[in-house]
C-alpha positions in Angstrom: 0.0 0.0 0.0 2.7 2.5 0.7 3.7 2.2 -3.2 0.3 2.8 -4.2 0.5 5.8 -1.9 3.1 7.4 -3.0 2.2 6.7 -6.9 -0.8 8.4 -6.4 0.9 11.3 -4.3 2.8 11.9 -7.5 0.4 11.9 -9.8 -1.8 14.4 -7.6 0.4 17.1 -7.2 2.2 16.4 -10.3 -1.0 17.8 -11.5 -1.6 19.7 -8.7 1.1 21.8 -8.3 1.1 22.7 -12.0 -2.5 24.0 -11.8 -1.5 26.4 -9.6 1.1 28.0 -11.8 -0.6 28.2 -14.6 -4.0 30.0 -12.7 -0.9 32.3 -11.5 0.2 33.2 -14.7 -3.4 33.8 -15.7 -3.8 35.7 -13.1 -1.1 37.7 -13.8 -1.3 38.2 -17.7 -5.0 37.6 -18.9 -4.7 35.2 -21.0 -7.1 32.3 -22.0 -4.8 29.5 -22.8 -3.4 29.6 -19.0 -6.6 29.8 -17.4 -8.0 26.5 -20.1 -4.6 24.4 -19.0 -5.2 25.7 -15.1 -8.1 24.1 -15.7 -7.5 20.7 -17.3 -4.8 19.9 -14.7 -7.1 20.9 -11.9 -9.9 18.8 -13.7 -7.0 16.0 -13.7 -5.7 15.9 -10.3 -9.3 15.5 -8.9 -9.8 12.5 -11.1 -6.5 11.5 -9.5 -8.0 11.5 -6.2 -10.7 10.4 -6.4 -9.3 7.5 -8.1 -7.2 6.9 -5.0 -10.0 7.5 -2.9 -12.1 4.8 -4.8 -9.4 2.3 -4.8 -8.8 2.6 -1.2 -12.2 2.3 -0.2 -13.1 -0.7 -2.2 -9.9 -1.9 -1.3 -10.7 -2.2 2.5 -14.3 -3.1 1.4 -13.1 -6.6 -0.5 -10.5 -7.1 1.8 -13.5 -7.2 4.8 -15.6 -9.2 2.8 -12.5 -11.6 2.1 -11.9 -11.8 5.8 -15.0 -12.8 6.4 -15.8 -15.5 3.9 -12.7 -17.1 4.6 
């Protein structure tokens, strides 16, 4: 699990982080093109977590389920 964990770490603020820059820069100049790439990656990262969140929770779910069937 801590691989997972760290994986998906990566991928979050690998998307994360560069969200942030780019809805800086449109901040600072204006322009469309940052604010539709802020976008996309912020649009990306949550799909990234949620992913995680989803895999986790079923995770422990099946894992339950397993310890109780066997």
């Amino acid at each position: 699990m801590t691989v997972f964990y760290w994986v998906m770490g990566v991928l979050i603020v690998g998307t994360l982080v560069p969200s942030v820059l780019y809805m800086g820069l449109y901040a600072a100049t204006g322009e469309d093109a940052c604010l539709r790439r802020a976008q996309a990656l912020w649009n990306i990262s949550r799909v990234f977590a949620l992913l995680g969140f989803n895999l986790l929770v079923w995770g422990h779910v099946v894992y339950g389920l397993w310890q109780i069937w066997s």
